[in-house]
Every structure is written in structure tokens, then in C-alpha cells.
C-alpha positions as CSV (number, residue, x, y, z in Angstrom):
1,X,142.9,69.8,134.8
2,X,146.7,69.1,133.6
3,X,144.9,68.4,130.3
4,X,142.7,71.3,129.9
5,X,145.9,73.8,130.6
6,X,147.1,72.1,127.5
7,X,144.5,72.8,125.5
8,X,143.3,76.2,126.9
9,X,143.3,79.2,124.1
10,X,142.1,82.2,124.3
11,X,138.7,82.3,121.8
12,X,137.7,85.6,120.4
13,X,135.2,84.0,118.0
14,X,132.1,81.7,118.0
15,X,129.9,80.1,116.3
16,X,127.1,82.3,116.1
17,X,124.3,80.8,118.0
18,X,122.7,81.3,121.4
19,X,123.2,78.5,124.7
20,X,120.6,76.5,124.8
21,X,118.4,75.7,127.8
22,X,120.6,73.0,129.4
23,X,123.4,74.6,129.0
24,X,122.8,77.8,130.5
25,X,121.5,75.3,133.4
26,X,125.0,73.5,133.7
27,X,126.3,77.0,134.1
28,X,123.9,77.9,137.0
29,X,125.2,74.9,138.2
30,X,129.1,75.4,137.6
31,X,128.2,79.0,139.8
32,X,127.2,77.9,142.5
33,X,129.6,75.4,143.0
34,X,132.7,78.6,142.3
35,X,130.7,80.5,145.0
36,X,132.0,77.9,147.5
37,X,135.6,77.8,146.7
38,X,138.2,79.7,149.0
39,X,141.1,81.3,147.5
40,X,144.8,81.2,148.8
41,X,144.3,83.6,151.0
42,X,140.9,83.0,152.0
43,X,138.4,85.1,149.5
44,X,135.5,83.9,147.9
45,X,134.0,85.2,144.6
46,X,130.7,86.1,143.9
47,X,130.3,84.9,140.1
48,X,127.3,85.7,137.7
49,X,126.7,84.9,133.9
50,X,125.2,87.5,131.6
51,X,123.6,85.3,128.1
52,X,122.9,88.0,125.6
53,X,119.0,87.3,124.7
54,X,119.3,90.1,122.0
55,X,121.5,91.0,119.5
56,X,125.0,89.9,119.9
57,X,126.7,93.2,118.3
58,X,124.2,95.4,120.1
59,X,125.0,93.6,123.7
60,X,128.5,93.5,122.9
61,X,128.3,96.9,122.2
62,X,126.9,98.2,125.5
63,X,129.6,95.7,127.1
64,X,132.4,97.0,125.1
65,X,133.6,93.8,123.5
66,X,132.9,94.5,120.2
67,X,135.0,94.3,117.6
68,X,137.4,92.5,120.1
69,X,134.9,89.6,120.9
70,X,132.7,88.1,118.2
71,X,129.6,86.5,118.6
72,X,129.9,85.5,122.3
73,X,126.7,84.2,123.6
74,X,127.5,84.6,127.0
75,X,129.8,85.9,129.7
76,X,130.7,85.2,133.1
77,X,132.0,87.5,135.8
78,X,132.6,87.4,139.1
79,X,133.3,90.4,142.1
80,X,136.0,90.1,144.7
81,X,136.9,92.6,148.0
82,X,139.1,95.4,145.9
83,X,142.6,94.3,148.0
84,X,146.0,92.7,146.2
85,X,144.9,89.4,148.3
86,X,141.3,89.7,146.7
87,X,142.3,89.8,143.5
88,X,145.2,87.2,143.7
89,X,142.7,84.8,144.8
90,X,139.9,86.5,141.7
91,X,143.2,84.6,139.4
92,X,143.1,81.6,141.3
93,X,139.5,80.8,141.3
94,X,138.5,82.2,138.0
95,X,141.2,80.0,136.0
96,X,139.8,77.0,137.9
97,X,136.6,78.2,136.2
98,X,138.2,78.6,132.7
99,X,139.8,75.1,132.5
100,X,136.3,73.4,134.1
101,X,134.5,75.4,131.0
102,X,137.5,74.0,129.1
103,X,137.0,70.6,129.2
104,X,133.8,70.7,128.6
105,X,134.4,72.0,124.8
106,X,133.5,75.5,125.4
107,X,136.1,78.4,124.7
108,X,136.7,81.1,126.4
109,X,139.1,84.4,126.7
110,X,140.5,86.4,129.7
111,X,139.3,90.2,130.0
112,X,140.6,91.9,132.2
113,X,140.7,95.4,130.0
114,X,138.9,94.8,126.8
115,X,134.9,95.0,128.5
116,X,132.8,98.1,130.2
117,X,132.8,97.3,133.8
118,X,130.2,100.2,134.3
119,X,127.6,97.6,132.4
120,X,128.0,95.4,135.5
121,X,127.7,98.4,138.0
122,X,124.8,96.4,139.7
123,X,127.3,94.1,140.7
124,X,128.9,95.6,142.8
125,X,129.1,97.4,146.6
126,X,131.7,100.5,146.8
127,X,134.8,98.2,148.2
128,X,134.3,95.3,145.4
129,X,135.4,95.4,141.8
130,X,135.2,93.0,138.8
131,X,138.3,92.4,137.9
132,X,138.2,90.3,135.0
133,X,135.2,88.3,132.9
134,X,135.2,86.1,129.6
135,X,133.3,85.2,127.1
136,X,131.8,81.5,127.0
137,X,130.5,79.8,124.1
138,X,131.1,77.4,121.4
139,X,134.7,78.3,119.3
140,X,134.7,78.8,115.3
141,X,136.6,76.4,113.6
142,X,138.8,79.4,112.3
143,X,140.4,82.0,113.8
144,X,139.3,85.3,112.1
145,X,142.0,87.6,110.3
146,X,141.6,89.9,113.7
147,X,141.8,87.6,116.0
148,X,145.3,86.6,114.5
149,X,146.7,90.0,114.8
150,X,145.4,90.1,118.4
151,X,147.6,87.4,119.1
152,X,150.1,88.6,116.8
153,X,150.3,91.9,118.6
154,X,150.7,90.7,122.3
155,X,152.8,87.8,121.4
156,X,150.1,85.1,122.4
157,X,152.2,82.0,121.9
158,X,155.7,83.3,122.8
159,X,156.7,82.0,126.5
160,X,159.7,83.3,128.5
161,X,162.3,80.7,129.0
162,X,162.2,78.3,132.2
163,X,165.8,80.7,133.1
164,X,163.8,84.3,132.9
165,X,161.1,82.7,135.1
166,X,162.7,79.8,137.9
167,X,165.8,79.5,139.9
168,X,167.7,77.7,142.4
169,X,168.5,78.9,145.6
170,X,168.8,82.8,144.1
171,X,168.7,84.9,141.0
172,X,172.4,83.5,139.8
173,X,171.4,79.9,139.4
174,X,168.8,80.0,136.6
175,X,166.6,76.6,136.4
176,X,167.1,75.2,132.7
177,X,164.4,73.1,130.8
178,X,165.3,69.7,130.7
179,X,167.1,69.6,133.6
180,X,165.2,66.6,135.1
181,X,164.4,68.8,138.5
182,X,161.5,67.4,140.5
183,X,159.1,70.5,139.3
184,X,159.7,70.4,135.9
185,X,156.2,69.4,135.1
186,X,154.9,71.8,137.6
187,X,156.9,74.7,136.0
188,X,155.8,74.1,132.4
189,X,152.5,74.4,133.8
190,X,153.3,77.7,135.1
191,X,155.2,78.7,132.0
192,X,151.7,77.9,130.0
193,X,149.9,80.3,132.1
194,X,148.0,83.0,130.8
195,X,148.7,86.7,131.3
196,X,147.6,90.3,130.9
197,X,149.8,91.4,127.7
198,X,151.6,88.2,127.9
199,X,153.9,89.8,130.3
200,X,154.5,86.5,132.4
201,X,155.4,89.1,135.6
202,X,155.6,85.7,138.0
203,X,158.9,84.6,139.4
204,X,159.6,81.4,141.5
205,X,163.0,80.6,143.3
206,X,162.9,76.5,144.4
207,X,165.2,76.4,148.3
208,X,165.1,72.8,149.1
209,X,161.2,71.8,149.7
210,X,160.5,75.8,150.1
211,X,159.2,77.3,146.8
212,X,158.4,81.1,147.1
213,X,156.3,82.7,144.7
214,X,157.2,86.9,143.4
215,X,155.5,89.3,141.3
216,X,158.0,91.1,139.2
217,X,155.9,93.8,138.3
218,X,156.2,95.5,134.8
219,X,156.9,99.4,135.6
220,X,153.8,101.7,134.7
221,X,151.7,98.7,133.8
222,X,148.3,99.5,133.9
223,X,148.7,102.5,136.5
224,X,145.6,103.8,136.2
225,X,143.2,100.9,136.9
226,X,142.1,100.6,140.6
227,X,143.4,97.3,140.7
228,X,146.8,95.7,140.7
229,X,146.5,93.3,137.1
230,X,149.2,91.5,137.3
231,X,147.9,90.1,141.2
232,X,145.6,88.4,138.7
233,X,148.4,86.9,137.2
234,X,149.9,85.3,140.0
235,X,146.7,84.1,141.2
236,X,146.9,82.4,137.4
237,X,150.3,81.1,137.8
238,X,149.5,79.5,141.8
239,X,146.3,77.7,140.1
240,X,148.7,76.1,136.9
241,X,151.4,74.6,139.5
242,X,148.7,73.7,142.3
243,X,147.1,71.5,138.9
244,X,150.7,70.3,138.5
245,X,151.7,69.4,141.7
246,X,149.1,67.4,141.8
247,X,149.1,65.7,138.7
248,X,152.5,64.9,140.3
249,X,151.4,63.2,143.6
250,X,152.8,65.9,145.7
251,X,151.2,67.6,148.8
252,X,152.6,71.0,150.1
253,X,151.2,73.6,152.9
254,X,150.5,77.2,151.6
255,X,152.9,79.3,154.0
256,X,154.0,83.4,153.9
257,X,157.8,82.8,154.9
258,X,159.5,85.7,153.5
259,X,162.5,84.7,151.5
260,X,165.3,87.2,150.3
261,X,165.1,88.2,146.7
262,X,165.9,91.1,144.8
263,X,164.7,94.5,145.1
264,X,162.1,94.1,141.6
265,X,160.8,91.3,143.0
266,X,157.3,91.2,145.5
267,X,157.1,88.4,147.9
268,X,153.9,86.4,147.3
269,X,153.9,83.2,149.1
270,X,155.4,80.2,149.8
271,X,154.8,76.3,149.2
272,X,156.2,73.6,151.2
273,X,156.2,70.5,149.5
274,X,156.2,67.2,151.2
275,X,159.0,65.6,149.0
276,X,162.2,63.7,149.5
């Protein structure tokens, strides 16, 4: 997974050609084995795939991906219990998803904004939404001129500093790269993350073997949608340090142990590591 966080990008082009049997198989497959995961705090998703079997500009069309999305084959979705929890965990589980689909060559894109939910009103009962879904299919070798002033625009590749993001103890000790802590590799994982906007809204402040988890929220961000976005974020940001706690051979216990912090800053959670 450490890998595949490496070499995730968000793909708004593809070749131009239709999964084939066995692959839209291995997705059935990679479904029903995301049905069964739990999130943090306990949800499960429901996910689907859509393949578009006609035209790809109509179906993007009557999705609202197009001119945002080219040539995407197929999509995947999934529906969560419309709560902050819910959709935390919708982060959690759907990143899991990107980075399996990742390693397995295929490119993909978070959309959260850019897509019609009505087209997947079938989906869903009256307390459930769809937060998110992406596009999965094979990525063109070259970016189009669009897709470069898509990432252009929102910043794609520029990452807030380990200091704007991490800190020791409170808000006055700032965590600098390179500093040799214990986490380091966790928090580059973290600071990789993808987010709505690229507005990296997590914060993390390390207390011994406590390490608590905020949302700083951006003010006005996406008021009107009936879902908190940036939730999806954190979910996000949990799944990239879970991947790098691991890859670093050390086991924590997922806790809510409220620790002070400043007023723009949400409580989330709180991971105690088993370290020395």
C-alpha cells in the first residue's frame, strides 16, 4: 500500500476503450470484498460499479463528468449512513479501494463534486448519500492540455509543509521534516494524501505515544452540500498513516480521548501507539 500512495495520481483521461470481461469480473470481486470492511468508527459501505456500455460522452454526460473526465469506462461508487462518522469512514474505505485499483495499473480520480449524484438516485434510501465516486480505467500516456489546468488551478502537487500540518505537544512546537521523529514516514504519508481542493484541512499533534487527529475546517467550504467534505478528508488522511504505521512495524489502538487544541481545530480521534 506504502507504494501505491506513491504512485497514486489523480487520472482525468483514458485510453479510450471499454473493460473487458475479466476485468469487470475482478471488480465484482474487489466489491464484495470492500462490502465487508468496517471503518473507524464502525460503518460499512455499500459499493457498486457503473461500466458505460454506450457512448462514453453520452454516459458521461447524463453523469456530469464530461468535459472534466475523459473517456472513463467505468466508475465506482459507494453509499454510506449520511452522519460526520459515515462519511469519515466513506474516506477511509474508499482510499483503501483507490490504492488496491492502484496497484493494479488502473487510474483513477476522486469526485466528490464534479459528477450528478441524481444519476445514482437508485442507490440510495432517504438517510444515505454518495459521497464521493471515481472513474476506473486504463490512464493515457499524456495528460491532456485540460487536465493540466485542472491541476494547475487547485494546486494538485503543492503540499503544506510538515510545520502547517504536525506538532509536538501543542500548536507552538511545529514538527519539522527531517527531524528523524519516529512518525516521520507516517506523516509523509499523510502529507501525500489527497484532498477536496487540495485544502489538506487535517491536523495531527504527536503527546508521547497519543496522537490525536483534528479537522481544521476551511470556513464556508462547501456549505451547501448535505455532507461535511472535508470528513472525507480525514477519513483519507487516517487510511495514509494506518498504511504507514504499518509499513513501520507499529501497532496502535483507535481511541476518542479528547485532547486540548485550539478553538479552529475539531477533535477526531486518537491513536495510541505501542512504541518505546
Amino acid at each position: 500500500m506504502k507504494g501505491a500512495i506513491y504512485d497514486r495520481i489523480s487520472v482525468r483521461t483514458y485510453l479510450k476503450r471499454k473493460l473487458i470481461k475479466l476485468e469487470k469480473e475482478m471488480l465484482n470481486d474487489l466489491v464484495d470484498e470492500l462490502d465487508q470492511l468496517d471503518g473507524p468508527f464502525g460503518h460499512k459501505l455499500r459499493f457498486f460499479v457503473h461500466h458505460q456500455d454506450g457512448n462514453l460522452d453520452d454516459e458521461a454526460k447524463r453523469i456530469g463528468t464530461y468535459g472534466f473526465i475523459k473517456n472513463a469506462p467505468s466508475f465506482m461508487g459507494a453509499v454510506v449512513k449520511n452522519e460526520f462518522s459515515g462519511i469519515i469512514d466513506f474516506g477511509y474505505i474508499f482510499e483503501h479501494a483507490i490504492l488496491l485499483l492502484t496497484k493494479k495499473g488502473y487510474g483513477t480520480c476522486w469526485l466528490a463534486g464534479s459528477f450528478d449524484r441524481h444519476a445514482f438516485d437508485d442507490k440510495i434510501s432517504n438517510d444515505e448519500v454518495i459521497p464521493a465516486i471515481s472513474p476506473i480505467g486504463i490512464p493515457e500516456d499524456h495528460m491532456s492540455l485540460r487536465e493540466r489546468a485542472i491541476r494547475l488551478a487547485i494546486k494538485a502537487n503543492r503540499r503544506k509543509s510538515f510545520e502547517e500540518m504536525f506538532y509536538i505537544g501543542d500548536i507552538s512546537h511545529p514538527l519539522k521534516e527531517g527531524s528523524h521523529h519516529v512518525l516521520e514516514d507516517a506523516l509523509k504519508l499523510v502529507q501525500l494524501a489527497p484532498s477536496a481542493s487540495n485544502k489538506q484541512p487535517w491536523r495531527i499533534i504527536i503527546e508521547n505515544k497519543n496522537v490525536h487527529f483534528y479537522l481544521e475546517r476551511t470556513p464556508n467550504y462547501n456549505a451547501t452540500r448535505t455532507f461535511v467534505t472535508q470528513a472525507l478528508d480525514i477519513g483519507i488522511a487516517m487510511k495514509h498513516f494506518e498504511v504507514g504505521l504499518t509499513s513501520s512495524n507499529i501497532s496502535f489502538t483507535l481511541k476518542r480521548t479528547p485532547y486540548p487544541a485550539p478553538t479552529t481545530f475539531e477533535y477526531i480521534t486518537t491513536y495510541q501507539l505501542d512504541i518505546k
